[in-house]
N, C-alpha and C positions, 0 to 999 in steps of 0.2 A: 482462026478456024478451029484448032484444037480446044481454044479457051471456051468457043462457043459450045462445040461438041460436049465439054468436059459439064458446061453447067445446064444443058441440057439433059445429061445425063440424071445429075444428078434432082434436077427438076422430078424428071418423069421417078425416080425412084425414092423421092420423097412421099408423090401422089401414089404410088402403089403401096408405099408401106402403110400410109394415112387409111387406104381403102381396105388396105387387107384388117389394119388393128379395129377399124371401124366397121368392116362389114362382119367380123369373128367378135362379136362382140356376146360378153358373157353379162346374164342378169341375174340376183341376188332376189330369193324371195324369204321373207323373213316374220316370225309372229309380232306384231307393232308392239307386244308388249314385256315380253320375255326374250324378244330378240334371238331366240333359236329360229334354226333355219327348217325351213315347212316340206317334207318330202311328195310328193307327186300333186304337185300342182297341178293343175291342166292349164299351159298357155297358149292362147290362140292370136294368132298376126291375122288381120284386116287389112288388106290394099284396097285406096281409093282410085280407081282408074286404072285398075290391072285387069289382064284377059291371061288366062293360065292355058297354057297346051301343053298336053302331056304333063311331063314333070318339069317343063319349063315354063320362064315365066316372060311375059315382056311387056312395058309400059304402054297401056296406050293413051295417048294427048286426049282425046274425047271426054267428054267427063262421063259420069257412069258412079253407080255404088261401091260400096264396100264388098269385100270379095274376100274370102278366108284364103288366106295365103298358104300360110302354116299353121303346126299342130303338135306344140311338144309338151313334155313332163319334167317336174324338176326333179334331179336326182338327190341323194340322201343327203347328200352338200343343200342343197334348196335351190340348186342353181340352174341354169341351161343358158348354153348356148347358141347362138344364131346366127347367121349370114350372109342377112339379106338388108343387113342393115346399109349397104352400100346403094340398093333400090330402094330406101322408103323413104318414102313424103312424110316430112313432119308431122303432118296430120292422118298418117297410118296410124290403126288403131291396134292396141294389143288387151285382152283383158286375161285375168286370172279366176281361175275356178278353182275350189275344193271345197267339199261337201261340210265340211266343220267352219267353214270362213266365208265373211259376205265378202262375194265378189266385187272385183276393181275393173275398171276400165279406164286407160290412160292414152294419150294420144304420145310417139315416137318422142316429141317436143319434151313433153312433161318428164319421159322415161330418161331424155337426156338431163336435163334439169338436175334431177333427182339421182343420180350419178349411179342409173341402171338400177340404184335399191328399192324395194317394192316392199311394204311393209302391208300387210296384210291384217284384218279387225274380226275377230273370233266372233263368229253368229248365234252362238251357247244363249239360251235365253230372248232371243230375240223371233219375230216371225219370220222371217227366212230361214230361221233352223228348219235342217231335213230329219222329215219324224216318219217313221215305218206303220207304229205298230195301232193305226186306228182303221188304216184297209187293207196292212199290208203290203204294201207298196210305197214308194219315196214318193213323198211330195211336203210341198212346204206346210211351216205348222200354223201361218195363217191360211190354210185353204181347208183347214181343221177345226170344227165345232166342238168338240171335248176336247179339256183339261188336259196337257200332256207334259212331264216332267220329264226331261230327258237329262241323263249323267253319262258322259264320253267319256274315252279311257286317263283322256288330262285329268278329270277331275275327281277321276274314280283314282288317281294315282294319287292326288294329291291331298286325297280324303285320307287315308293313308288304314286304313282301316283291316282287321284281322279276319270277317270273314263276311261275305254277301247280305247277312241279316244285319249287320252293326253297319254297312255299306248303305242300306236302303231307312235303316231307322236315323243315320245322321242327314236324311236329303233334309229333312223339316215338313216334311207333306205327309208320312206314312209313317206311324205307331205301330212297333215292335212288340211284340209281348214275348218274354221268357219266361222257360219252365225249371231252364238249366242253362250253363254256358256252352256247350253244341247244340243251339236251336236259335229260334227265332223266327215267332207267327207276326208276318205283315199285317194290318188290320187298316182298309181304303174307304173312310165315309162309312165307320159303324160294320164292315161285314170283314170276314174273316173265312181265312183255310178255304174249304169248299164253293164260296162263293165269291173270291177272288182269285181270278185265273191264271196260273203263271204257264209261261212258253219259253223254251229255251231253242232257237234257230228255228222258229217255223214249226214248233214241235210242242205239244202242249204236255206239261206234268202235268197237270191233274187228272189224277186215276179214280177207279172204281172205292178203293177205300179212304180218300180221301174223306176227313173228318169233320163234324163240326166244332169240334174243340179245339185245340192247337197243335199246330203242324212244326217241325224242323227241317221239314227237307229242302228251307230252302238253303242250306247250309252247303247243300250237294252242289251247288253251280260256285266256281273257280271264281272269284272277283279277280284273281291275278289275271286272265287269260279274255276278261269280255271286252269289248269295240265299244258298244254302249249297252245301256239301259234305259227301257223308256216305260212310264207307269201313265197309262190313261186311267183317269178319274169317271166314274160311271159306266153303265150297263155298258159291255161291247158283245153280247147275245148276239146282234145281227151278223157283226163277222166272222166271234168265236164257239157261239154256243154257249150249251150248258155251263156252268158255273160262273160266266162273267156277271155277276149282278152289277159287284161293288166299285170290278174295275179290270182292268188285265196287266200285267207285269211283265212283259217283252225282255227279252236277254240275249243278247245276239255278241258271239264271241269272236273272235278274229280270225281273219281269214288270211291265208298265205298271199304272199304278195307278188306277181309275176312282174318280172323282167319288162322293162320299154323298149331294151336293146336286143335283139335278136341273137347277137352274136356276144354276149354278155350275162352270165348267170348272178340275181341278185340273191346277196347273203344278208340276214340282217336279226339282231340278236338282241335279246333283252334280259338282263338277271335282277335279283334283288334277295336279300334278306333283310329281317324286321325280327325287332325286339319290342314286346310288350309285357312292359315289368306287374299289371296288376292281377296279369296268371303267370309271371317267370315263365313266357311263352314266346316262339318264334318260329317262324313260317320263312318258307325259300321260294323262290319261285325261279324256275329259267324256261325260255321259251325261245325256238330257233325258227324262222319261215328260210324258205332256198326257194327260188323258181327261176325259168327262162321266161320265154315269152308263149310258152305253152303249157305246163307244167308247173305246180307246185305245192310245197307241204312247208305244214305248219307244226311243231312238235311242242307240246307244254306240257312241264312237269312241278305239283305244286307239292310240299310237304309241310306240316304245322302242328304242332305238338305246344299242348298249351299246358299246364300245371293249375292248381286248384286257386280260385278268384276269390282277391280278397278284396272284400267291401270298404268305405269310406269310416271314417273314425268318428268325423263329428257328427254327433245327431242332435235332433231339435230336444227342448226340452221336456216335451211330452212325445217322444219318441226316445229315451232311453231304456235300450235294450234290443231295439225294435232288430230282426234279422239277425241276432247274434249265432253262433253257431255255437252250441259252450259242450257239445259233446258229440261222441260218432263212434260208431261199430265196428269193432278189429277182432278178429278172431284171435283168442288170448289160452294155448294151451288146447286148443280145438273145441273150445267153446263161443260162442258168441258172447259181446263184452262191451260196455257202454263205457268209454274213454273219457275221460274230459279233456276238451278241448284249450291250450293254454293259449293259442289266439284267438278269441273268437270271432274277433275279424275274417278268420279266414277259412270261406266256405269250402271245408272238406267236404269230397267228393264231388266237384265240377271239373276235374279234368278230363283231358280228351286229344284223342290224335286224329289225323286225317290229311289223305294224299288224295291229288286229284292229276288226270291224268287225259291229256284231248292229244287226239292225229286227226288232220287233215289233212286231204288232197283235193288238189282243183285241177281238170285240165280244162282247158278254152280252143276247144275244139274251131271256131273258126269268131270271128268278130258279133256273130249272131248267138251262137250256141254254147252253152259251159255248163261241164259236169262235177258235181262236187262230194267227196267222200268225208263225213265226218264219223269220229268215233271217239266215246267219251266216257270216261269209270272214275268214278269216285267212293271210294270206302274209309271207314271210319275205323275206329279202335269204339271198344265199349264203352257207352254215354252213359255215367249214371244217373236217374233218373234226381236230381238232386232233393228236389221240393219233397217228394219219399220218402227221402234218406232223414227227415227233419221230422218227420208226424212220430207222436207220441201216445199210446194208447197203455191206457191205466196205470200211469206214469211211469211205463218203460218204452223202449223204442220200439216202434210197431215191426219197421221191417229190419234185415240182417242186410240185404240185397236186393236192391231194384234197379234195374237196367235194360238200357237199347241196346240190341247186338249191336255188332255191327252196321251202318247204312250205306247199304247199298245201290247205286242207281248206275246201270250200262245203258249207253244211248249208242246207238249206228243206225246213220240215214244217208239215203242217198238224194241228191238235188239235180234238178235239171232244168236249166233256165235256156227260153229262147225269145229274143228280143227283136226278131226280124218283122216288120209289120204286115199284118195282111189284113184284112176285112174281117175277120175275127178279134182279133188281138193284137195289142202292139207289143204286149208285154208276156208270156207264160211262164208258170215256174208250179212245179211237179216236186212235193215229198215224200217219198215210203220211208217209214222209220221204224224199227222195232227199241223196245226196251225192256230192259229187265230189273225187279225194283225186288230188294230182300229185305225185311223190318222184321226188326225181332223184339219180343220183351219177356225179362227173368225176372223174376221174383220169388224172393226166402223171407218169409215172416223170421223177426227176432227168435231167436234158440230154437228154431224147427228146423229137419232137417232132410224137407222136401224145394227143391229148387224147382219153381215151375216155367217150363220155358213153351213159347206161343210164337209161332215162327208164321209168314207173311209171305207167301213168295207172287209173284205179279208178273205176267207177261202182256207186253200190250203193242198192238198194230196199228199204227195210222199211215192214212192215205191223203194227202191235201191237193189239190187243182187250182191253183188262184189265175186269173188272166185279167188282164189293163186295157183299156181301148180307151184313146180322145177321140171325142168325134166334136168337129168344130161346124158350127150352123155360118152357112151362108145368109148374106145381106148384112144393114147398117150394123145391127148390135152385135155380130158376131162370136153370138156367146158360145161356150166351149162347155161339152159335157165328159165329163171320167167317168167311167162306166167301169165296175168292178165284180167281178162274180167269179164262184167257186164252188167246187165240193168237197166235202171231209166225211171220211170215214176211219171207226176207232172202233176196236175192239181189243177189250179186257178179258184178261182168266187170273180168276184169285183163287191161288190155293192157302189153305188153312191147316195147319198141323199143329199139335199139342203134346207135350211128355211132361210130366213128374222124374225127375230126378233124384232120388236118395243118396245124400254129397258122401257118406261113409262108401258107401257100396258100390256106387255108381248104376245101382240097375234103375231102370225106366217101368216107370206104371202109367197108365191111359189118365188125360187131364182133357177139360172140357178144352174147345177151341174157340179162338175169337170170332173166329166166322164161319159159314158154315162148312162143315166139315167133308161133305160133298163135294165142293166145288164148287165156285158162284163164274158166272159171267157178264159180261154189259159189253153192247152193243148201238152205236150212234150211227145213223146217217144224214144228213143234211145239205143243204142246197144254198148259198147266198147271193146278194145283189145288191149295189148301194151303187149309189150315183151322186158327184159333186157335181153341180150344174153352176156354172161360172154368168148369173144374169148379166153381169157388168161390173165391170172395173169395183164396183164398191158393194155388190152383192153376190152374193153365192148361197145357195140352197142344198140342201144336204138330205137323202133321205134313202133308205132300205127297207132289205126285208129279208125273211130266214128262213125256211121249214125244214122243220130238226124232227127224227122218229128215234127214239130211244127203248131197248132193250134187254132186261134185266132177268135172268134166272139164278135162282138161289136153290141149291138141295142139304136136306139135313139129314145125315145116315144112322147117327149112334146121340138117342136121345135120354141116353142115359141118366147124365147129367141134368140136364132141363128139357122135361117132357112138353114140349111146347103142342099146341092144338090143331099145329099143321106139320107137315116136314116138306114143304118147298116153297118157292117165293117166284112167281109168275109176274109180272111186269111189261107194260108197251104205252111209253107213253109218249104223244106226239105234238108240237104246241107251234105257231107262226109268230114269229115278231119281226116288229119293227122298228124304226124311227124315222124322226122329219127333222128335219131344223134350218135354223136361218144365220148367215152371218150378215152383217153389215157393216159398214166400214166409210161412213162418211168423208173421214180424211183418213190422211196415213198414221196420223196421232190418235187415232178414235176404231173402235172395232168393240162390237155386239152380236152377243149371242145370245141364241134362246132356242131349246131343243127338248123335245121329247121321244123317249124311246121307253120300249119294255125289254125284260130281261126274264127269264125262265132258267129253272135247276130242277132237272130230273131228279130223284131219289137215287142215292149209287147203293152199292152196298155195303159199305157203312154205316148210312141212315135205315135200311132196314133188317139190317139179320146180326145188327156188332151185339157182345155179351159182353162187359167188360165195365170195370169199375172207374166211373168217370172222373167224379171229383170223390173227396176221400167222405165213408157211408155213404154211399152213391153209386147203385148199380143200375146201369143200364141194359134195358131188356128189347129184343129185335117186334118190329110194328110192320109187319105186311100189310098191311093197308095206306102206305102214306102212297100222297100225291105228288104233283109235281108244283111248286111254288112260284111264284109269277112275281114280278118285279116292274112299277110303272113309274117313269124318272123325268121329273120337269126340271131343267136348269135353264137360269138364265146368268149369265157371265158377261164383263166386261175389262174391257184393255186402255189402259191412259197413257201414253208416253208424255214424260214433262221433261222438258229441256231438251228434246229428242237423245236422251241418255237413260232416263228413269221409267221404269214401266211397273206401273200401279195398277195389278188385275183383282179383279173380286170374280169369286163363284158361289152364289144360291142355289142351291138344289134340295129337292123333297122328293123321297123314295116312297112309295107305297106299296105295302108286301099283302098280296091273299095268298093262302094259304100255308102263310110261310114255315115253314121249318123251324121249329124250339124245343127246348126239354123241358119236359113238364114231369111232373109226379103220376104215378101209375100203379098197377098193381099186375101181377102173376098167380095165375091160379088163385085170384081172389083175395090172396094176402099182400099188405103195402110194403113186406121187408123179406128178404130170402137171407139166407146162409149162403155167404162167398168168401171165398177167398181166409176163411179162418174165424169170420164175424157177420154177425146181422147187420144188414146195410139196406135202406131205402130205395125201392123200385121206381125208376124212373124211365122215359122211352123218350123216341124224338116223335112230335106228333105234329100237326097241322093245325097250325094256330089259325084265328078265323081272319085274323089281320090287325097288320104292324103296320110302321110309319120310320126312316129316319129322317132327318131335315138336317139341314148346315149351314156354316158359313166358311171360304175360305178366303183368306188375303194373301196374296204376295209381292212385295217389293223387291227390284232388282234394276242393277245398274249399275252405272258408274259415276262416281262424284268427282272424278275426273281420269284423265287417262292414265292413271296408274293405281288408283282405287275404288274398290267394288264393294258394293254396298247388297246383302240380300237377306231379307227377313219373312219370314211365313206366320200366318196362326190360325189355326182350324179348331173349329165348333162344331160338335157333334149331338143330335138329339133323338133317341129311339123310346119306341113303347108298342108294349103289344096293346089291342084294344079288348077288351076283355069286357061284362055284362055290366060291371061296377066301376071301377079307376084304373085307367091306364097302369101295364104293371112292366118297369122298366126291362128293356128290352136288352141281352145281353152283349159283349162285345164293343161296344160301345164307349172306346178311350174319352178322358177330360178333354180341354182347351190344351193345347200343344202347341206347337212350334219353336222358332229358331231364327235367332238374330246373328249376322257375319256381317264383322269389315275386313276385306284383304287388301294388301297391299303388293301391287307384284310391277317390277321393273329390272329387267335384264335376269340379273342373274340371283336375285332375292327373290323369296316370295313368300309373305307372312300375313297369318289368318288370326284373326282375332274374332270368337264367337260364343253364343250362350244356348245351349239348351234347354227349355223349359218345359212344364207340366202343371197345370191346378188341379185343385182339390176333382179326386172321386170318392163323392160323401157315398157312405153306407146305404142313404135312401134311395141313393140311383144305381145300385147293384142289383141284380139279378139273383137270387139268393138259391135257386133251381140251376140256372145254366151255367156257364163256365166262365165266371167272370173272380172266380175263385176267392171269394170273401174271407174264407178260413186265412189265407194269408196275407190277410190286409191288418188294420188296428180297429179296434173297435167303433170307431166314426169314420172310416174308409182310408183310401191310401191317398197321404197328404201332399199337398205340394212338393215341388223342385224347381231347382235350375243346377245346373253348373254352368260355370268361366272355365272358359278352356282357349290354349292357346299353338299356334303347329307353326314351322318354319320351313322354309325349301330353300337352300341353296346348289345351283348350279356350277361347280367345279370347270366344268365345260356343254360343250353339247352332248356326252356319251359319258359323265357321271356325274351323281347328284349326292347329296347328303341331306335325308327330312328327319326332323324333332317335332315331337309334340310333348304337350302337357294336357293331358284333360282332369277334368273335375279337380283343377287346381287346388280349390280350399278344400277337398278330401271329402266333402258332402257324403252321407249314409242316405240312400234314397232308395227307393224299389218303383219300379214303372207300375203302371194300373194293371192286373190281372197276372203279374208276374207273379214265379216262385221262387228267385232269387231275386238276392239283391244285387242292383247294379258295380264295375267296377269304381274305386276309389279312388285316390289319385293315380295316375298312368302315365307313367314315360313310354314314348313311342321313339324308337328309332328304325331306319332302315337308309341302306345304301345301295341304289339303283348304279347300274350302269347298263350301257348298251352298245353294238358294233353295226 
């Protein structure tokens, strides 16, 4: 009797420990290829034949559907645990979601199998990637008709790059131009600065005095600190407005992370510093989120100080000399004094400091509704103007001193998003932002000793309204429409101020200003609407519309300086676009596109009231009469997956421009050349050309050649002209053939990039000798080919610290990109050492 008791006992407490270790059962979710573990997964449990009451659950014998059981996240581990594993049927279902990963779905069976590890296949490059920035809104990027290159914080980590411009010129799609080493003009399909639109959270830079020459501000956005980047190729007018001709640049930075557990505050923490030996320069970066399950902030702080970039050693052989620096200006005894230089490799005066500086708050007011506080400053140390710092007039050095103040850019917006659905909207989300933008530029001609300083200051208000609605049609074909619409309104004030400084004295005399000296304003209101209409499984239709009213006042008080024939600039210009497009999608290996849309750019005030010397003997003079420029974009595109691993797209497209925006030659009070700045220089203005053209090609390959190497190659073809009475006369902006060849190799805890950047020939015939494609600093039959070999390594230590090395332009190569005024750097060792809590 006892014996029996005794093994019954131990019977039944066999079967309890079996159910307890089985029903507490923990699951492993992991990247299938780096084997780090994936924090907030979303896992969902499916019971086949379950009925749920309340919070209880109980089998029922009937048969019956799939029924969502449970609802958990994996914690920073990648892990979570479960319960309920003592109720499920082998053929309960559980899958996994995060928005960077194609989703899994595994039956209980399989998850036993597989010893509970879940390995997870990165969606990066694939149609299932979630892309924002074409309505604004998430949806997949095959449900998307334009071109869209997206870089996550992985990849932006492991690009390893010193600052947002060198980030976006290494994707292989978008051509960089420099003036100096703190800048960097993106240039998308031939257009540039003003008619490529960057946004940072929902929030658009481009301002009233945005330029048509080259911009650096995008230096001002943190690459340490963004979630992703995503560049749409072509017009996006319908959803962003003015300036999107060429394309839009989306930059959305990271947001704090709240808590799963209620009763559990998460902490989680990221650092890094980075060494880049070809400025003796190096950047930090640390960045802390905290939240509950209501609350939370995000804190980043970046700092980077880079020393003077020195160029590549080897040159071609009809390229020696080419870029050399062999002399520079030092004040010698309180004179000005022309140095020689004893490396000339190394470009005196391109150094530069700069701290960037985001707080966030989020609270999540209830499952429906979250509020979110962002605020954002970044400032510079003085950029010298370097390409300047090099002109030589009557064989001495023209200037002593040319330089950007400071750049300044404060961003605070407030966000409100509500996701509850009604018959309006499934989706809402509200931004008021203000920002405050300071740009400044000084200039001292050689041995004079007036400093003239032009200061920029900018306040600007936007208001944005975006909302979502599915509406799904009844009957067989049950096709499904997105319906997306919004409003935006922006309003700019540019102030303009001017002094003369005498460096002995320090007293101030009146100097003309860059803009007008009154006071300029611009004002935008708009309306939008686009619709993806889902015909069937293998077609979708795509199309919009916009009506945009822009308004611009300019006043000029002290016309001291330049007696111009008016003294204000009145402005209201209002324009509707559109687009249509088609996707198709025969199989899941096949997908076709073909779209067309227009694109419109009001005149800001830059294009009509700026005075200021453009390219060098080259002034340009303010044109109150320009228009508003129109933009009409046919592409057709296509997608081949081979091996279901390799995906092989092409895009054609041809832009057509009336009245587009160029500089041309001109005259002032009747004369082609004014006295500025110390010397006669050639009048020139931006005018209304009667019509342009660019056309293209793009390729790119991407993939894997097997599951631990990844193959990605780009190259883009660019072709502009204005049309003109007689022969097409090359249109500016306009980079060579480009692109970028990469194999990586990534497995567990390695991960190594092997790739080439290239450039061909921009012959001298297809410059722009008027616009700003700056010929002066090229060689006399244009700026020659390139490539470098470059090479970068990651290794993982564990999951919370890493160690990367690079090499770029390994053989030392001397090159200069097209339109730039520095040369690129030389060989460059990159190090930096991540960690994170």
């Amino acid at each position: 009797m006892i014996k029996t008791l005794v093994h019954n006992f131990l019977f039944i407490f066999y079967i309890v420990c079996t159910l307890s270790i089985f029903g507490q059962q923990k699951i492993a979710v992991y990247d299938d290829v780096s084997a780090l573990p994936i924090y907030d997964v979303n896992v969902l449990i499916y019971g086949k034949d379950v009925v749920l009451y309340g919070d209880g659950r109980k089998i029922q014998q009937t048969r019956g559907g799939f029924t969502l059981v449970e609802n958990h996240y994996t914690n920073k581990k990648g892990k979570i645990q479960i319960d309920i594993f003592n109720l499920a049927d082998t053929q309960w279902r559980i899958s996994f979601y995060h928005e960077d990963y194609i989703s899994k779905t595994l039956t209980f069976k399989t998850l036993r199998e597989i010893s509970f590890k879940v390995g997870l296949e990165s969606s990066a490059n694939t149609l299932e990637e979630t892309v924002v920035s074409a309505n604004r809104i998430s949806e997949k990027k095959k449900d998307v008709i334009q071109k869209i290159r997206v870089m996550r914080s992985k990849e932006m980590e492991a690009q390893n790059q010193s600052s947002m411009a060198d980030l976006i010129d290494n994707s292989g799609n978008v051509f960089v131009q420099k003036s100096q080493l703190g800048g960097g003009s993106p240039i998308i399909r031939g257009f540039e600065t003003n008619k490529v639109l960057m946004v940072v959270d929902g929030v658009r830079m481009n301002n009233a005095i945005y330029r048509g020459g080259h911009l650096q501000n995008i230096i001002t956005l943190d690459n340490s600190i963004m979630d992703r980047v995503e560049v749409l190729f072509g017009p996006g007018s319908v959803v962003y407005g003015s300036d999107a001709i060429g394309g839009v640049m989306t930059f959305k930075t990271k947001d704090p992370l709240l808590s799963r557990n209620p009763n559990k505050t998460l902490v989680l923490g990221n650092a890094y510093s980075r060494y880049f030996s070809a400025a003796n320069g190096f950047s930090t970066n640390a960045h802390v989120s905290v939240g509950n399950d209501k609350v939370g902030s995000l804190t980043s702080f970046t700092y980077s100080n880079f020393g003077d970039l020195r160029q590549g050693a080897r040159r071609k052989e009809f390229a020696q000399g080419f870029g050399e620096r062999n002399w520079y200006v030092s004040r010698v005894n309180g004179l000005d004094t022309m140095m020689t230089n004893n490396d000339p490799n190394l470009q005196i005066g391109s150094a530069y400091q700069q701290f960037d500086l985001l707080q966030k708050l989020i609270f999540r007011q209830n499952q429906f509704v979250s509020h979110k506080l962002n605020i954002q400053l970044s400032n510079s140390g003085n950029i010298d103007r370097y390409d300047r710092l090099t002109q030589m007039e009557n064989g001495v050095a023209k200037y002593a001193e040319w330089y950007y103040g400071p750049q300044y850019r404060f961003l605070s917006s407030y966000t409100f998003e509500h996701s509850k659905s009604n018959k309006w909207y499934d989706h809402a989300k509200l931004i008021a932002a203000y920002q405050a933008i300071t740009e400044s530029r000084m200039v001292r001609l050689y041995q004079d000793d007036q400093l003239k300083s032009r200061i920029e200051d900018l306040d600007i208000f936007t208001l944005n309204f975006d909302f979502s609605k599915d509406l799904i049609q009844s009957g067989e074909t049950g096709s499904k429409h997105e319906l997306n619409y919004g409003l935006d309104i922006a309003h700019n004030i540019v102030g303009s101020t001017a002094y003369s400084t005498t460096i002995f004295t320090l007293q101030n005399s009146p100097l003309d200003t860059r803009y007008p000296d009154g006071g300029s304003d611009m004002t935008s209101f708009a309306a939008y609407c686009t619709d993806t209409w889902e015909l069937s499984k293998k077609t979708i239709l795509n199309a919009g519309i916009r009506a945009s009213h822009v308004r611009l006042n300019a006043l000029f008080i002290d016309q001291t300086f330049f007696p111009f024939p008016f003294n204000a600039i009145n402005q209201q210009n209002s324009s509707i676009n559109g687009n249509l497009g088609l996707i198709f999608m025969p199989k899941e290996s096949f997908r076709y596109t073909i779209s067309f849309a227009t694109g419109f750019r009001a005149p800001n005030v830059d294009d009509v009231s700026k005075v200021f010397e453009s390219v060098p003997g080259k002034v340009i003079v303010p044109n109150p009469n320009l228009k508003p420029e129109y933009s009409y974009n046919l592409e057709m595109g296509s997608e081949l997956m081979l091996f279901k691993k390799l995906k092989f797209s092409t895009n054609i497209f041809g832009t057509f421009l009336t009245n587009a925006l160029t500089i041309q030659n001109a005259s002032f009070n009747g004369e082609d050349s004014i006295f500025y700045e110390g010397t006669y220089s050639g009048v020139i203005t931006t005018t209304n050309a009667n019509r342009a053209y660019v056309m293209g090609l793009e390729g790119v390959l991407s993939g894997n050649l097997g599951k631990y190497l990844n193959v990605y190659a780009t190259i883009n073809y660019t072709y502009g002209r204005i049309l003109t009475d007689t022969i097409p006369y090359p249109l500016d902006h306009i980079p060579p053939v480009f692109g970028r060849l990469s194999l990586k190799y990534q497995r567990k805890k390695v991960s190594t990039e092997f790739f080439m950047n290239y450039s061909a020939w921009k012959r001298l015939s297809d410059y722009n000798l008027v616009g700003e494609d700056n010929y002066a600093f090229a060689l006399p039959d244009g700026m020659p080919s390139w490539h470098t070999i470059n090479l970068r390594c990651n290794y993982a230590f564990n999951k919370n610290l890493s160690l990367q090395f690079a090499c770029e332009n390994i053989l030392d190569q001397n090159y200069r990109k097209f339109a730039s005024n520095i040369s690129a750097p030389g060989r460059n060792f990159i190090i930096t050492i991540r960690g994170k809590f």
